[in-house]
Structure formats: C-alpha cells, structure tokens
C-alpha positions in Angstrom: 87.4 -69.1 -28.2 89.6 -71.4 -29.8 92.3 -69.9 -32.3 90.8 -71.7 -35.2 87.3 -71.1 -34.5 85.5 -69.2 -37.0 84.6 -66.1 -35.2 82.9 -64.3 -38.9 80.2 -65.5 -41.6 79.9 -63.9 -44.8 76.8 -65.0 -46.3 74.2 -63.8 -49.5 70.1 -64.7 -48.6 68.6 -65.7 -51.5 64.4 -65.5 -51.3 62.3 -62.8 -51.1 64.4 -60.8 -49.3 64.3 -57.3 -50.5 61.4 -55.0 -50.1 60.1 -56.4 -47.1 62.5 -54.9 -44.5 64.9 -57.5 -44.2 68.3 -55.4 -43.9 66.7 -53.9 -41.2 65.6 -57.1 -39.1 69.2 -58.1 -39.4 70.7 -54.7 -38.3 68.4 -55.4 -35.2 68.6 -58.7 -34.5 73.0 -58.5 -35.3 72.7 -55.5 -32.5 70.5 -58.2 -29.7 73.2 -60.8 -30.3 75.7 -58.5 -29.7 77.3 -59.2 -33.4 79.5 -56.6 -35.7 79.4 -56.2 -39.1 77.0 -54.7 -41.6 74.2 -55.4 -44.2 73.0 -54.4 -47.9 70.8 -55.5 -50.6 72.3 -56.5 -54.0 71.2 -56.0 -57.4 70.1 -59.3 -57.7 67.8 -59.0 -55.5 69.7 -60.9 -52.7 71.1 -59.9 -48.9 74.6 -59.6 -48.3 75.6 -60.1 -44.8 78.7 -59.9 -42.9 78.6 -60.9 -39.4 81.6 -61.0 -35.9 81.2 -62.0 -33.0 81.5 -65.0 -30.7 80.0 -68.5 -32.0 77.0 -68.8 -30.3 75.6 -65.1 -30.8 76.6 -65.9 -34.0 74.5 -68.8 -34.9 71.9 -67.5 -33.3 72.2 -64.1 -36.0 72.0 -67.0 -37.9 68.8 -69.3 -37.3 67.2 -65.3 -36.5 68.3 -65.0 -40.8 66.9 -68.1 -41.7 63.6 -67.0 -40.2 63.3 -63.7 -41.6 61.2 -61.2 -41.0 57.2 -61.4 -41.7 56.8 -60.5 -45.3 59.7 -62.2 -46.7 60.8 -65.8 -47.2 64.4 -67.5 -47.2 64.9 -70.3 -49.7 68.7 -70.3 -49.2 71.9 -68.6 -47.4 74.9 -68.9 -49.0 77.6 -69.1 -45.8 81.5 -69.0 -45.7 82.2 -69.2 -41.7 86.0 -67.6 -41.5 88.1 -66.5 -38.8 89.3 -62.5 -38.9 90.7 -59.8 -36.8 87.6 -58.0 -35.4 87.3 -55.1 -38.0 83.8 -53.5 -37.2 82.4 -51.7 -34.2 78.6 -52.2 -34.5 76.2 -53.3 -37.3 75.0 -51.4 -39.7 73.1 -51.2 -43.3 75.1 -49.9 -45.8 74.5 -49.0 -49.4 
C-alpha cells in the first residue's frame, strides 16, 4: 500500500438503520473482509462506523454497508477515507 493511501473510513449511515440488526451485519461482514475497527448506533438514530484495513477489503466493507441487511434501508453514508496507524485488533460493536 502506498504511503498516502487511505487505509481507514469513518463513516455515519443514515436510513433505517437501527432496529433491524445493522451493527451486527457490519460486525460480521468487517470480520469476512478481514477489517478492524468497531460499530455503534447513535442517538439519532444513525450508524457510526469505523473501519482498517487494506483498500480493497475495505470497499468491499463498504458496498456490503450500502446494501444493508434485510429489514433496513441506506439512503446515505456519510464517509471521510483517512490514513492512520493501525489502532484496533478486530471489529467490534460498542456502546
């Protein structure tokens, strides 16, 4: 990976996105892409993501968010694509 290549997203889900086990489709789908970081709903009713890793695992995390899983729907995701010193070990929901 290049020096300068974003290796992080931070990103808020905006939809219906709470309630219908979204936090933990992410947890799952972060851990099959190999990608560190965590998850957590916020009062708004958004998703608050925070995802490492290499690119491509990484936009795939991505397109897998954009999707969702079955009960909800994305309308938007909120994404600043940064480059950081690796700073988690797996994925996880937090509170």
């Amino acid at each position: 990976m290049e020096e300068d290549t974003p290796n992080c997203f931070h990103g808020v889900v905006h939809g219906r996105v709470q309630r219908v086990g979204f936090r933990v489709f992410t947890r799952e789908a972060a851990r099959r892409h190999s990608v560190t970081g965590w998850v957590r709903n916020l009062p708004n009713g958004c998703v608050e993501v925070h995802a490492e890793g290499d690119e491509i695992p990484l936009t795939e995390l991505l397109t897998d968010l954009y999707c969702g899983p079955i009960l909800s729907h994305v309308t938007d995701i909120e994404l600043e694509w940064k480059r950081v010193d690796a700073e988690f070990e797996s994925f996880d929901i937090i509170r």
